[in-house]
C-alpha positions as CSV (number, residue, x, y, z in Angstrom):
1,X,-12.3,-10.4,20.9
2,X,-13.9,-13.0,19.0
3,X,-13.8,-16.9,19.3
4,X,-12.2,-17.3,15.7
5,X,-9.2,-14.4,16.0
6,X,-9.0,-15.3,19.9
7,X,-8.0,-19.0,18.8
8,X,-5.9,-17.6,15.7
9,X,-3.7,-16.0,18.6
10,X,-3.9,-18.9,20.7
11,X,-3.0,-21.4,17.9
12,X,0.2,-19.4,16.4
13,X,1.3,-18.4,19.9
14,X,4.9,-17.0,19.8
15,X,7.5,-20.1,18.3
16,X,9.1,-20.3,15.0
17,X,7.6,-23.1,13.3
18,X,8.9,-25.2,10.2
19,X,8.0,-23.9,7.0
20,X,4.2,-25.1,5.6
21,X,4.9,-27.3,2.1
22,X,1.1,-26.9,1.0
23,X,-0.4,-23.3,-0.3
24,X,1.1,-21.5,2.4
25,X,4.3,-22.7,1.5
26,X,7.5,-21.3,-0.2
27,X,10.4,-23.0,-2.2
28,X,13.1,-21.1,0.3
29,X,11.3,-21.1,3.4
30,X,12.4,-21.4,6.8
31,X,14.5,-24.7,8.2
32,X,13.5,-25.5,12.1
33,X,15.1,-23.8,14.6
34,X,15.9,-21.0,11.9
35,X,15.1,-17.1,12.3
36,X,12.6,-15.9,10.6
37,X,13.2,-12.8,8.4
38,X,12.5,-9.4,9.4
39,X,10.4,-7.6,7.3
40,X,10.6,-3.7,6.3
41,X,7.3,-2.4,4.6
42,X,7.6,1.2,3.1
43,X,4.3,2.6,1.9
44,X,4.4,5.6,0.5
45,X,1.4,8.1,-0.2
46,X,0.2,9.0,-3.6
47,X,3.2,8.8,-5.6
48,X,3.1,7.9,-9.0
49,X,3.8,5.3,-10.7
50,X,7.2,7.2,-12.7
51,X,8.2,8.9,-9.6
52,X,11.2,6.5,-9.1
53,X,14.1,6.4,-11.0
54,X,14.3,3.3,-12.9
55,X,10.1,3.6,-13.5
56,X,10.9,6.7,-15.4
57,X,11.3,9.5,-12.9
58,X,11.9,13.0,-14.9
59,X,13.7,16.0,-12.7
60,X,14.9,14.2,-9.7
61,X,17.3,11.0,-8.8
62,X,15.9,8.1,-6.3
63,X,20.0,6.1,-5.7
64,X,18.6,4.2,-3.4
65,X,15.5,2.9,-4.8
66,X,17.1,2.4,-7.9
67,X,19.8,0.4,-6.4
68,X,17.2,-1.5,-4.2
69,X,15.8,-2.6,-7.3
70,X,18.8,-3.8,-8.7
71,X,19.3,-6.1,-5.9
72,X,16.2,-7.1,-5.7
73,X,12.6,-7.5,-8.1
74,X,10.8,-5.2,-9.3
75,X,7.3,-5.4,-10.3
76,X,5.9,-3.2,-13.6
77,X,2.0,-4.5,-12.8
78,X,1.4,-4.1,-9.5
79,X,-1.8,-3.2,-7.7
80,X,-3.5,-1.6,-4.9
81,X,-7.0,-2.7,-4.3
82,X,-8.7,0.8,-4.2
83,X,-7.3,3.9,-5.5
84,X,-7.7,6.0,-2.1
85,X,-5.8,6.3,1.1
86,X,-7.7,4.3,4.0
87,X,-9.0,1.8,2.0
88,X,-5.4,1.2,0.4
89,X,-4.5,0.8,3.5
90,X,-7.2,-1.2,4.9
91,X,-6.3,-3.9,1.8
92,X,-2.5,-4.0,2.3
93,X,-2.8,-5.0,6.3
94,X,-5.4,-7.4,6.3
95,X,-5.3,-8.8,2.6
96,X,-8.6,-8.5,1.5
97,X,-10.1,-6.2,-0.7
98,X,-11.7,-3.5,1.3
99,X,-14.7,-3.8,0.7
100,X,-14.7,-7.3,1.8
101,X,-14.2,-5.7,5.5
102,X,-16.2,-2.3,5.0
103,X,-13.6,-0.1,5.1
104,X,-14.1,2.0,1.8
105,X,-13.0,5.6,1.6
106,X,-10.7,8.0,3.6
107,X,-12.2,8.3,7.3
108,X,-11.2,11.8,8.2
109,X,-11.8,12.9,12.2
110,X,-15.9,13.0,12.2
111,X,-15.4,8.9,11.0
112,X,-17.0,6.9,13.9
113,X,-16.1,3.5,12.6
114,X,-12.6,1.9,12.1
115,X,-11.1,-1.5,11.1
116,X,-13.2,-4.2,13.3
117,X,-11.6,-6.2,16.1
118,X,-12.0,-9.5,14.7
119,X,-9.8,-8.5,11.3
120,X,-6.2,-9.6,11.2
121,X,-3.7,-7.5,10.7
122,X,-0.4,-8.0,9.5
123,X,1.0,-7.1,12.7
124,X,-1.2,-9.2,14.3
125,X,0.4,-12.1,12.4
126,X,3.7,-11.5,12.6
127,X,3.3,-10.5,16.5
128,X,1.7,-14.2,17.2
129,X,5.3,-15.3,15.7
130,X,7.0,-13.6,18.1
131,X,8.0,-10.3,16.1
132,X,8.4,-6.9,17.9
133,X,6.1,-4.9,15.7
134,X,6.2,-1.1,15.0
135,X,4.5,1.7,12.7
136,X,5.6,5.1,12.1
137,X,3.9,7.6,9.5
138,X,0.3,7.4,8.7
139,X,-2.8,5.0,10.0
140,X,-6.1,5.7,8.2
141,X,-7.9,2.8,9.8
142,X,-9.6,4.3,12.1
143,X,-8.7,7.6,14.3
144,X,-10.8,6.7,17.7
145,X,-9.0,4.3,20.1
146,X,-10.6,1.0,19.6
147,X,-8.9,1.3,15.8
148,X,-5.8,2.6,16.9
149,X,-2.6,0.4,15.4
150,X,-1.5,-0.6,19.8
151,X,-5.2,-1.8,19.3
152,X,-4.2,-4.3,16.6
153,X,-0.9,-5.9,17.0
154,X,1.8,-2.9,16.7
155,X,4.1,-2.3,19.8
156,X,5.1,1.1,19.0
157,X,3.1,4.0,17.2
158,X,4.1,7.7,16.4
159,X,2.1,9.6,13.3
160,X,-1.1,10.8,12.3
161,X,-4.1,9.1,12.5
162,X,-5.2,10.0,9.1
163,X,-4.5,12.8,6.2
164,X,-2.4,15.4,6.3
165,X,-4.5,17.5,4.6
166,X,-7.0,17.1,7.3
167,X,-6.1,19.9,9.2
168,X,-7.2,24.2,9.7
169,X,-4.9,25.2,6.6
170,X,-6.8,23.0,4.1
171,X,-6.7,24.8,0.8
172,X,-10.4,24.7,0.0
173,X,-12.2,23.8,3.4
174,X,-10.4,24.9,6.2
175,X,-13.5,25.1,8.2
176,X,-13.9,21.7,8.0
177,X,-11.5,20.5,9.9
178,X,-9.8,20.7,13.8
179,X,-6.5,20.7,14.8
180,X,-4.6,17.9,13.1
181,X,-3.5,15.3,15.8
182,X,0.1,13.8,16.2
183,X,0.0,10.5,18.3
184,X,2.6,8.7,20.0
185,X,0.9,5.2,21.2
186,X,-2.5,6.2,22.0
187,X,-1.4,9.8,23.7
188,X,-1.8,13.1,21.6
189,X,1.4,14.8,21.8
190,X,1.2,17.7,19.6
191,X,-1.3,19.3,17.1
192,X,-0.2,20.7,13.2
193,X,3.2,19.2,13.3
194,X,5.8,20.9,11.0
195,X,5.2,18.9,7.6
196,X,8.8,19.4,6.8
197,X,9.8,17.1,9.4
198,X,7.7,14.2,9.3
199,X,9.8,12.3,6.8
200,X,13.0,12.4,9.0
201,X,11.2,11.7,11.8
202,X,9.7,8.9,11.0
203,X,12.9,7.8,9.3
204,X,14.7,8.2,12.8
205,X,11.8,6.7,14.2
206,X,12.3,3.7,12.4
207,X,16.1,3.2,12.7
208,X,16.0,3.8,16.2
209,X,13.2,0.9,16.3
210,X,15.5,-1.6,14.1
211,X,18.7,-1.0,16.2
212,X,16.5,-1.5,19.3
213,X,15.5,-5.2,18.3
214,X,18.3,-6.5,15.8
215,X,17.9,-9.3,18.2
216,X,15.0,-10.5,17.3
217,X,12.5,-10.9,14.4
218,X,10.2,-7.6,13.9
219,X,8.0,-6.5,11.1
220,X,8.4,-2.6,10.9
221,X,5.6,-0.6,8.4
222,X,7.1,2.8,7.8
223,X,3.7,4.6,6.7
224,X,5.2,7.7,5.2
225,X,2.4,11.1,5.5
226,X,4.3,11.8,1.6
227,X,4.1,13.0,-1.0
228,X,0.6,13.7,-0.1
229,X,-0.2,17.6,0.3
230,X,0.4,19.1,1.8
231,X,3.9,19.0,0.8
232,X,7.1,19.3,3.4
233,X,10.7,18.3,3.0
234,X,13.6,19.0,5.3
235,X,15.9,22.1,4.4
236,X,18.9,19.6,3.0
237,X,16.1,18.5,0.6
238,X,14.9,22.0,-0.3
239,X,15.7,23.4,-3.8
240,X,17.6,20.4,-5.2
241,X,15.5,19.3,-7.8
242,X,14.6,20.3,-11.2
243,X,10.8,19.5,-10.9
244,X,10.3,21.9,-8.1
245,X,9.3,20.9,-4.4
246,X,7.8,16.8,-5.0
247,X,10.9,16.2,-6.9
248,X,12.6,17.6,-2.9
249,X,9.9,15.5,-1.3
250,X,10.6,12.7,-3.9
251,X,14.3,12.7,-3.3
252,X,14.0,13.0,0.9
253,X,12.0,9.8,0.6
254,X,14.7,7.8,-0.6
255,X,17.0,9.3,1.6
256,X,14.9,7.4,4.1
257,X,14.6,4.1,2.4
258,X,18.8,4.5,2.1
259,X,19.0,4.9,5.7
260,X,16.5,1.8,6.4
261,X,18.9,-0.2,3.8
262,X,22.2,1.4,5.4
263,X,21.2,0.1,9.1
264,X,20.1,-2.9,7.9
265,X,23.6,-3.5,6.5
266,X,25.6,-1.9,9.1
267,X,23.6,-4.2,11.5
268,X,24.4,-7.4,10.0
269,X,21.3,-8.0,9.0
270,X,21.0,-7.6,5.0
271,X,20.2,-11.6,4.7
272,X,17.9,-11.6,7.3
273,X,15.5,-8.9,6.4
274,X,12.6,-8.6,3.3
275,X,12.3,-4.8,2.2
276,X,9.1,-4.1,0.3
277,X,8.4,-0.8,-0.8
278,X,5.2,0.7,-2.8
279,X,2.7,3.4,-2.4
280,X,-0.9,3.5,-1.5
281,X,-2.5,5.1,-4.9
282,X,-1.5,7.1,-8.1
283,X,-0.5,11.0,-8.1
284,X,-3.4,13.7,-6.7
285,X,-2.8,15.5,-9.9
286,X,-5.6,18.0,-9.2
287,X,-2.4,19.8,-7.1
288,X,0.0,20.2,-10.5
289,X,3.0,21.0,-9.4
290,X,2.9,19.9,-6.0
291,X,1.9,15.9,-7.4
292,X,3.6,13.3,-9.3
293,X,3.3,11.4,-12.6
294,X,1.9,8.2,-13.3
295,X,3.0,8.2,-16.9
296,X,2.7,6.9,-19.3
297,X,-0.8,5.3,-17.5
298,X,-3.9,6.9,-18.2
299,X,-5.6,9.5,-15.2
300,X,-4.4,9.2,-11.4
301,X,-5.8,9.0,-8.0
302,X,-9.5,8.3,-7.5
303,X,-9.6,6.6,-10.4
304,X,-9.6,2.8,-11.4
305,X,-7.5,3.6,-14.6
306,X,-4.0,2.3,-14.2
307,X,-2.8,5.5,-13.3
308,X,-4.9,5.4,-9.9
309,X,-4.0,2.0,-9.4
310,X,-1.3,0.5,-10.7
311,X,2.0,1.4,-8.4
312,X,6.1,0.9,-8.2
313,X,6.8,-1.8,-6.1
314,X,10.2,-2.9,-5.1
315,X,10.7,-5.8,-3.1
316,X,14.6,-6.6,-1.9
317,X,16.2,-10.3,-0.1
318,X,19.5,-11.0,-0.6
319,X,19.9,-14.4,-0.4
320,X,16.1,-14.9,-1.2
321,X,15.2,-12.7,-3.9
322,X,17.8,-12.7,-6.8
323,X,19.4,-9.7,-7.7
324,X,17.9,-7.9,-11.1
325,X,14.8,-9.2,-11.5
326,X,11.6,-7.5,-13.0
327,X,8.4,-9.3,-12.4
328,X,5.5,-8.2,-15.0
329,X,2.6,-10.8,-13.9
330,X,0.0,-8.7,-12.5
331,X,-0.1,-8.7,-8.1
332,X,-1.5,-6.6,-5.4
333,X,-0.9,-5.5,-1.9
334,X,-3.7,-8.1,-1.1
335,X,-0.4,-10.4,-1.5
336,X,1.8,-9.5,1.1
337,X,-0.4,-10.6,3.7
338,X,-0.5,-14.6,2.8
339,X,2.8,-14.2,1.5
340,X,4.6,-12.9,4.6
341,X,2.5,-15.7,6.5
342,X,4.1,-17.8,3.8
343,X,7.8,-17.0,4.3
344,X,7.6,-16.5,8.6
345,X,5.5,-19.8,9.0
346,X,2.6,-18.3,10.0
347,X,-1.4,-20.1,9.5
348,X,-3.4,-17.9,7.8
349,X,-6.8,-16.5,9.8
350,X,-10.1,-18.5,10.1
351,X,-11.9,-16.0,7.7
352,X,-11.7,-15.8,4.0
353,X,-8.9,-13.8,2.1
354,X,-8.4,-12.4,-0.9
355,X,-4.6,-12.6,-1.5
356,X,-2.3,-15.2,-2.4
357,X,1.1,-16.1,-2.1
358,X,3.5,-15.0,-4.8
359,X,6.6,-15.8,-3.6
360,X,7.2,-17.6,-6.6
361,X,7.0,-14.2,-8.6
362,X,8.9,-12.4,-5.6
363,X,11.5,-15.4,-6.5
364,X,11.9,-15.1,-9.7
365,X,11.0,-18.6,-10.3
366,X,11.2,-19.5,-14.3
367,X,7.6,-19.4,-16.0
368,X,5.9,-18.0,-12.8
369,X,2.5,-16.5,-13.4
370,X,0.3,-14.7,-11.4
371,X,-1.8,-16.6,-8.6
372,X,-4.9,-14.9,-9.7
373,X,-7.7,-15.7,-12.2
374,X,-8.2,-11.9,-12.1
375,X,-7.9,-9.0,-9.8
376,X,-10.9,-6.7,-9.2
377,X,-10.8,-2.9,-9.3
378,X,-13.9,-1.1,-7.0
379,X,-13.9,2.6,-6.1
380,X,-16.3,3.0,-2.9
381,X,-18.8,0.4,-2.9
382,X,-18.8,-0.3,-7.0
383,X,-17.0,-2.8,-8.8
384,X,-15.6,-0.2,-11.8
385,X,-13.1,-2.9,-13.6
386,X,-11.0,-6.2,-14.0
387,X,-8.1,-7.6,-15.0
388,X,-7.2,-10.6,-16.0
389,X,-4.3,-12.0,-17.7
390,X,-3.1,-9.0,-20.7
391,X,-6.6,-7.7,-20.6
392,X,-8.8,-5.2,-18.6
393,X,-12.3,-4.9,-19.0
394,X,-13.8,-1.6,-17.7
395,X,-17.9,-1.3,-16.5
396,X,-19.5,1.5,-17.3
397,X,-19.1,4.5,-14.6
398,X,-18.1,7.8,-14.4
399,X,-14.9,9.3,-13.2
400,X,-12.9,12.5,-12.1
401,X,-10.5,13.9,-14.8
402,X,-8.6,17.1,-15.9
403,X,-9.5,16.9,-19.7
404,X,-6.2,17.4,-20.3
405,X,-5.8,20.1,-18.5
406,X,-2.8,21.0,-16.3
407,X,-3.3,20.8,-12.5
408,X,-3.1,23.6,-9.9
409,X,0.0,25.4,-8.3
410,X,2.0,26.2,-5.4
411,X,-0.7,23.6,-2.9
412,X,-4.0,24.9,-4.7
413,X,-5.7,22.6,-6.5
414,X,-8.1,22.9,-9.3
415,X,-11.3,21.3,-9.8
416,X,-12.1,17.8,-11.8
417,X,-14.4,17.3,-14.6
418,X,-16.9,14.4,-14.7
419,X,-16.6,11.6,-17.4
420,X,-18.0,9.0,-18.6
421,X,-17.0,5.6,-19.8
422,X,-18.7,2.5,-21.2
423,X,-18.1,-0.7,-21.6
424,X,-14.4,-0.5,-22.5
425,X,-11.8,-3.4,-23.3
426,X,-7.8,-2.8,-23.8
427,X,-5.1,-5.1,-24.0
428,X,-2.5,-4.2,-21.2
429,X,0.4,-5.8,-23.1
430,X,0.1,-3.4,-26.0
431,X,-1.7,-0.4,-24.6
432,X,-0.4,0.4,-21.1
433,X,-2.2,3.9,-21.6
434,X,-5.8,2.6,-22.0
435,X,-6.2,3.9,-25.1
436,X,-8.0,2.1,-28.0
437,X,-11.3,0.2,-26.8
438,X,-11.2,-3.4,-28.2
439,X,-14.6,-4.5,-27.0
440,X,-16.2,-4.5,-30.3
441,X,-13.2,-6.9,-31.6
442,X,-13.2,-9.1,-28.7
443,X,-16.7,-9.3,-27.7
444,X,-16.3,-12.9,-26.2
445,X,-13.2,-11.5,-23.8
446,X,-15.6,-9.2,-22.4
447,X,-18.6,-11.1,-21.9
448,X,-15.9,-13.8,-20.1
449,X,-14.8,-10.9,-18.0
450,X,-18.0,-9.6,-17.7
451,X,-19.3,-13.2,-16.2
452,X,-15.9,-13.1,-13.7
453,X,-16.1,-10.0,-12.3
454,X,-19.7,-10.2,-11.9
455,X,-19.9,-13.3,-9.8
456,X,-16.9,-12.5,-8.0
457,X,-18.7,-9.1,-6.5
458,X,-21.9,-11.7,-5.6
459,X,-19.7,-13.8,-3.8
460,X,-17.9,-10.4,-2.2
461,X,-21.3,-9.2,-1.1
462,X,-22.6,-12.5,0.1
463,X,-19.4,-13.0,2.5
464,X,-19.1,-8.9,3.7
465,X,-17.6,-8.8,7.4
466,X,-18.8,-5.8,9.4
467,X,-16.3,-2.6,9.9
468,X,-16.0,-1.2,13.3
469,X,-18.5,1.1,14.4
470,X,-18.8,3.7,17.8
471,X,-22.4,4.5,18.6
472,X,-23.2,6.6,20.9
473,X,-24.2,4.1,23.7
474,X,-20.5,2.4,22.8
């Protein structure tokens, strides 16, 4: 462990402490002597952005969700860092942008590195504050031990350790890949679990964990494996929706966020707790039937379009968060880290960090705008886009894309295209589909864009932290 997370540990120890008044601080936070709020963090795994209800779902009902959402905020321009699994991941538990930590991409089971000892995890945080801490669904940080979540800050573990899709019945390279590992802590206790039971078991994973500790604070991350493919959904699930067997999945995943809420509530502990759900990336529309929508945003996963990055998010606090509100200042998961270490007291780690604290947008406070200057878009190691304020200037790079073709059917996918963008502009505000290319009109917007994005990705570089890495001689 290294001298500067050792002493981060050390310093935060285990007590609640009174809330910070300065940039970690909050309007509402915590009085001394006062519990700290549990927190609930759903993450879901390449939905689209209008596969919920009330962002425009088509085929299938979310009640839950929806009803979250009107007891809560809901934000319409929210972000992951990278649109891809592991490095979504990577971003929403440490807040910083992946590549900021070297953990780009989706490490499958031949991956020898992981997330690096030294990071911080969310877990991490919340456990130096005394928090029970558990995760239940997928990891993608890192499958070998020294990366494993008991290795960094969660109590309890049960899921896989990376893709689903990573397994012998892979539609296109089943020779690729071994048995597909399910964990429990650090022990392998099965291989190929039945994908139409993960959902309820992580679900009863993670009630079981609440009623075990409504005691006391804990931070629980329910990592669902779906609606990645391949597809599974328990029989009460099956055949119940119009659009086939992801609307089934779709509508089995709020079953699970219902039951979260419903314990919560039965529990006593509705004011005490801070639900956030989202999802790690757009729809894998390659797989047609058997993926979401991310209308009316242009492309999907793998892509930095807002279709592969822009998300639902649905945060929920009685008592905290006012009821009905809709947040459309631009965030990303990069903010729940400083946030929560806003809300439960908690100093922020030695190294740098690339989120900020938006309780005032979680809040609803009047004429809130977003913490950021801008918000930076890479895929893999290169910086592909930014936004900033209404606008979004894209660099030129290729991408994947259908042409407008439909995807595949029935779990087989079909192949992208390559294309090709330049130097593009659009106003977010009044084109939410990236449609017409301003840059000619507002060359001056670019070129300021341009300057930010540029310099930001120096200063990224310059300050890079190492990933973890297994040699050989480890």
């Amino acid at each position: 462990m290294s001298i500067s997370r050792r002493r981060f540990i050390q310093t935060l120890g285990g007590g609640v402490v009174s809330m910070l008044v300065s940039g970690q601080g909050c309007r509402s936070g915590l009085r001394l002597n006062e519990r700290p709020p549990n927190v609930v963090l759903v993450f879901t795994d390449d939905q689209g952005y209008a596969d919920v209800g009330c962002y425009g779902a088509q085929g299938f009902q979310t009640p839950y969700l929806d009803r979250m959402a009107s007891e809560g905020v809901r934000f319409t321009d929210f972000y992951v860092a990278q649109p891809i699994c592991g490095a979504s991941r990577a971003a929403l538990l440490t807040g910083c942008y992946p590549n900021r930590i070297g953990l780009t991409g989706a490490p499958d089971h031949n991956a020898r590195h992981g997330i690096h000892e030294n990071e911080v995890t969310l877990a991490e945080l919340m456990k130096s504050q005394g928090y029970a801490t558990a995760i239940y669904g997928k990891w993608h940080l890192g499958h070998l031990p020294p990366f494993l979540p008991t290795r960094h800050g969660f109590d309890d573990y049960f899921g896989l350790p990376y893709s689903n899709d990573m397994w012998p019945f892979h539609p296109e390279r089943p020779e690729d890949y071994p048995d597909l590992p399910l964990l429990e802590g650090e022990t392998t206790v099965g291989f190929n679990p039945d994908m139409n039971r993960l959902t309820t078991w992580y679900t009863e994973r993670a009630v079981r964990f609440i009623e075990s500790n409504h005691d006391r604070p804990f931070f629980l991350y329910l990592s669902h494996s779906m609606a990645h493919v391949p597809l599974g959904v328990s029989e009460r699930f099956r055949g119940r929706s119009e659009q086939g067997l992801y609307g089934a999945v779709m509508m089995e995943l709020d079953w699970s966020m219902g039951e979260i809420l419903q314990t919560l509530k039965r529990l006593q502990l509705d004011e005490q707790t801070l639900v956030i759900f989202t999802s790690d990336n757009g729809p894998w529309v390659s797989y047609g039937d058997h993926s979401g929508s991310a209308l009316p945003l242009r492309e999907a996963k793998g892509t930095t379009w807002e279709g592969g990055v822009r998300v639902p998010c649905i945060m929920r606090g009685p008592g905290r968060i006012p009821p009905g509100t809709i947040c459309s200042q631009p965030a990303m998961t990069i903010d729940i880290f400083p946030t929560i270490a806003a809300l439960i007291g908690a100093e922020l780690p030695e190294h740098p960090l690339d989120g900020l604290n938006i309780w005032p947008l979680m809040h609803g406070e009047s004429r809130s705008i977003s913490p950021h200057e801008a918000l930076y878009f890479y895929y893999g190691s290169t910086l592909e886009a930014v936004r900033c304020g209404r606008w979004k200037l894209h660099f030129p790079h290729s991408y994947r894309t259908l042409s407008g073709r439909g995807g595949g059917s029935e779990g087989i996918p079909v192949l992208y295209d390559r294309a090709e963008t330049d130097w593009a502009l659009y106003d977010l505000h009044e084109d939410i589909g990236e449609t017409t290319n301003l840059i000619a009109s507002f060359p001056d917007v670019a070129a300021r864009l341009r300057d930010l994005a540029e310099k930001f990705d120096q200063d990224l570089q310059a300050q890079r932290r190492p990933r973890g890495v297994i040699t050989d001689s480890s």
